[in-house]
C-alpha positions, 0 to 999 in steps of 0.5 A, spaced: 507 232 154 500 230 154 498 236 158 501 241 151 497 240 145 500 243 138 493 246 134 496 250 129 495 251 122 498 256 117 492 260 117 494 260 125 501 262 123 500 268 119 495 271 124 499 270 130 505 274 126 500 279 124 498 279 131 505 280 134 507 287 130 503 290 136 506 286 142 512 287 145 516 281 146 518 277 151 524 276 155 526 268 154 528 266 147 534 261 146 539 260 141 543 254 143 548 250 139 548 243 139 556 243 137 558 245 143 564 251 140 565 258 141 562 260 134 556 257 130 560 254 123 557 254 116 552 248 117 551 247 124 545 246 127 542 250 133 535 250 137 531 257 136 527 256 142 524 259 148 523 256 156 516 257 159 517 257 166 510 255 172 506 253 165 499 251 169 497 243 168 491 245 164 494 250 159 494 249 152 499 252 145 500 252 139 506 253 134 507 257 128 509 253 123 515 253 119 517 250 112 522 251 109 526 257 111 525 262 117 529 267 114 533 269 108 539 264 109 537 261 115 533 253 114 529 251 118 530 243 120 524 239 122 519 240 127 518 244 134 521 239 139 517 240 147 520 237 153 518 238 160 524 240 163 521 241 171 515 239 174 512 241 181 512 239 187 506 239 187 504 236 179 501 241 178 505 247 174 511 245 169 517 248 166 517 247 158 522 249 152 519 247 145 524 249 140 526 249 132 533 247 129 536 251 124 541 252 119 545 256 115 550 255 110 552 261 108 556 266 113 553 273 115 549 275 121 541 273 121 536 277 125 531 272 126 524 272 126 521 273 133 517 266 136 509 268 137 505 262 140 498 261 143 496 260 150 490 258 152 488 257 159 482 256 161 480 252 154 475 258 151 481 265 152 486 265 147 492 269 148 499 271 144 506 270 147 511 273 142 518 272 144 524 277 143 528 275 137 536 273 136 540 274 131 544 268 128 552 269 127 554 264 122 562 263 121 566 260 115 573 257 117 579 263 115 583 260 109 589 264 107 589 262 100 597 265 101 599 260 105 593 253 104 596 247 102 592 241 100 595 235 104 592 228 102 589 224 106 594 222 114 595 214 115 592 211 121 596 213 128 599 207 131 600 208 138 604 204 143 603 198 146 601 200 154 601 194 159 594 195 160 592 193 154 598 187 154 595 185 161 590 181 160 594 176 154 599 175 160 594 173 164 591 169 160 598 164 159 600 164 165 593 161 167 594 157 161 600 155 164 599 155 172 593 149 169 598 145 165 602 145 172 597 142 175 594 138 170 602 135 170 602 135 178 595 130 178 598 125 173 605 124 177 600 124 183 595 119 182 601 114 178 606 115 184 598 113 188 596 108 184 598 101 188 603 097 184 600 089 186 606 085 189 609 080 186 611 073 189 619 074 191 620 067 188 617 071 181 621 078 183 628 073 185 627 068 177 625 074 173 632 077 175 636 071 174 633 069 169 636 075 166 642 074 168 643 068 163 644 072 157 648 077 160 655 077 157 658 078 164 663 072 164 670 076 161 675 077 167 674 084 168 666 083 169 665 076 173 665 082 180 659 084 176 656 078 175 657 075 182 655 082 186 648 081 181 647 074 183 647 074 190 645 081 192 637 077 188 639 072 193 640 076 198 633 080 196 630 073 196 633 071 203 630 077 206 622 077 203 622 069 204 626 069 211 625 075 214 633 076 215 636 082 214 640 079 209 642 085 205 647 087 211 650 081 213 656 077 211 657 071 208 658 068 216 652 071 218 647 069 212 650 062 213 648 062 220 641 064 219 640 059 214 641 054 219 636 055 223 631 055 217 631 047 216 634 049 209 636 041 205 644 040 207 647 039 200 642 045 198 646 049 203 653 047 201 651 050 195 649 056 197 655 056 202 660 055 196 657 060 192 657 066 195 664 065 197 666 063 191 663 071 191 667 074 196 673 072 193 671 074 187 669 081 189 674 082 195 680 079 193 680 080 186 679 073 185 678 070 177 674 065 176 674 058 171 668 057 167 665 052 170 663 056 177 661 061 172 656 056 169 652 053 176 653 060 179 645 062 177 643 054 175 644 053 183 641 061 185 635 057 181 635 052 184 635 055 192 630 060 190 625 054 186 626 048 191 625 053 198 620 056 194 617 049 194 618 047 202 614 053 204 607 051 199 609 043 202 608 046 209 602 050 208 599 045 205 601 040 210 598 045 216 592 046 212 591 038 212 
């Protein structure tokens, strides 16, 4: 907007008034809303304007001046505004509009003044540009004081809830959600991964017999339990020290398996008479004095403590 240079003074603006009387106007004026509506209400604002098409680079114009009102009724809002709306290929011309905002608030039809500007385009000739006027309708909203009813003020409206707008809330918990299941998957994961140190079968085999001591498993109708307990250790022992399949043989079988693991005479006789003693317990339904009851675990122990025993003399002997 440098190329347009705003020079007037109220002077000026009275003798390009005076010149315009003797001119006739130009097409170009414009009358704009700024509220987009079929009719101008009481207090709208409106642009007063005209659009300057092909105005050469060099061409220089000055506005009247306006304060206060243009006409009778009609307000004048702020100054002239100037916008270059097109510019040539060639940056050489431009299409200008320059307007005024007014006012009214009162209702009728007002003839407006016509827009008179000054050009000059050389810098030295000055010429005047008069624009044909408009006339400004302004309206009042129609009230029939027959049937107006003042009402007080609405509530706010309350619109459903849509499901776009719950969307992002259901997705956020069932991301919260997804993340706790993992977080849950993770820590079973890595408890079930972690590696649980392996205790000596000695130690696994005592722990449970020793816990037998003090089970009250001694009555008729629970010595079944207390036998079937004592030697399925046994077995496990068997299995972990011996490498036999203990867990699935007979008494029969175990036996002969013992044999050829140079397991003492009478400690094998022991073993031999207490897991009998079991079968009968177990299978023929056999009740028990208290005194078999009372060696059944001292002599599991003893097996497990005394093979136990056998096993460290014979490394310690292969190592010597």
């Amino acid at each position: 907007m440098k190329k347009i240079l705003s020079f007037t003074v109220v002077l000026m603006a009275f003798v390009l008034v005076a010149t315009a009387e003797d001119k006739a106007p130009l097409p170009g004026s414009f009358l704009r809303q700024l509220q987009k509506r079929d009719s101008v209400l009481v207090g709208d604002q409106v642009q007063y304007g005209v659009l300057l098409r092909d105005v050469d680079k060099d061409t220089r114009f000055a506005f009247p001046v306006y304060k206060g009102y243009i006409r009778d009724s009609v307000m004048v809002v702020g100054t002239w505004q100037i916008d270059t709306v097109k510019v040539s290929r060639d940056k050489k011309s431009f299409d200008i509009q320059a307007y005024i905002k007014i006012t009214s608030f009162e209702e009728g039809m007002y003839s407006l003044p016509p827009l008179t500007i000054l050009r000059s385009a050389d810098g030295e000739k000055i010429d005047t540009l008069v624009f044909e006027p408009l006339v400004l309708d302004v309206r009042s909203i129609p009230v029939d004081p027959e049937t107006f009813e003042l009402h007080g003020l609405r509530p706010q409206i309350k619109y459903p809830v849509t499901f776009r707008e719950v969307l992002p809330y259901l997705a956020g918990l069932l991301l919260l959600a997804a993340l706790v299941l993992l977080v849950i998957y993770l820590v079973k994961h890595f408890r079930k991964a972690a590696p649980v140190p392996d205790e000596p079968a000695h130690i696994v085999a005592l722990r449970k017999l020793d816990s037998l001591r003090g089970d009250k498993l001694w009555a008729a109708d629970k010595q079944k339990l207390f036998y079937s307990e004592v030697t399925d250790t046994l077995r496990q022992y068997i299995v972990a020290r011996y490498g036999v399949d203990a867990m699935e043989m007979t008494t029969a079988e175990i036996m002969s398996s013992l044999k050829a693991k140079d397991v003492p005479a009478g400690l094998f006789m022991e073993m031999k008479e207490l897991f009998e003693t079991s079968d009968f317990v177990k299978f023929a339904k056999m009740t028990v004095g208290e005194d078999s009851l009372v060696k059944a675990v001292p002599s599991a122990v003893r097996f497990v403590t005394e093979t136990y025993q056998r096993e460290i003399d014979k490394e310690a002997e292969n190592v010597l």
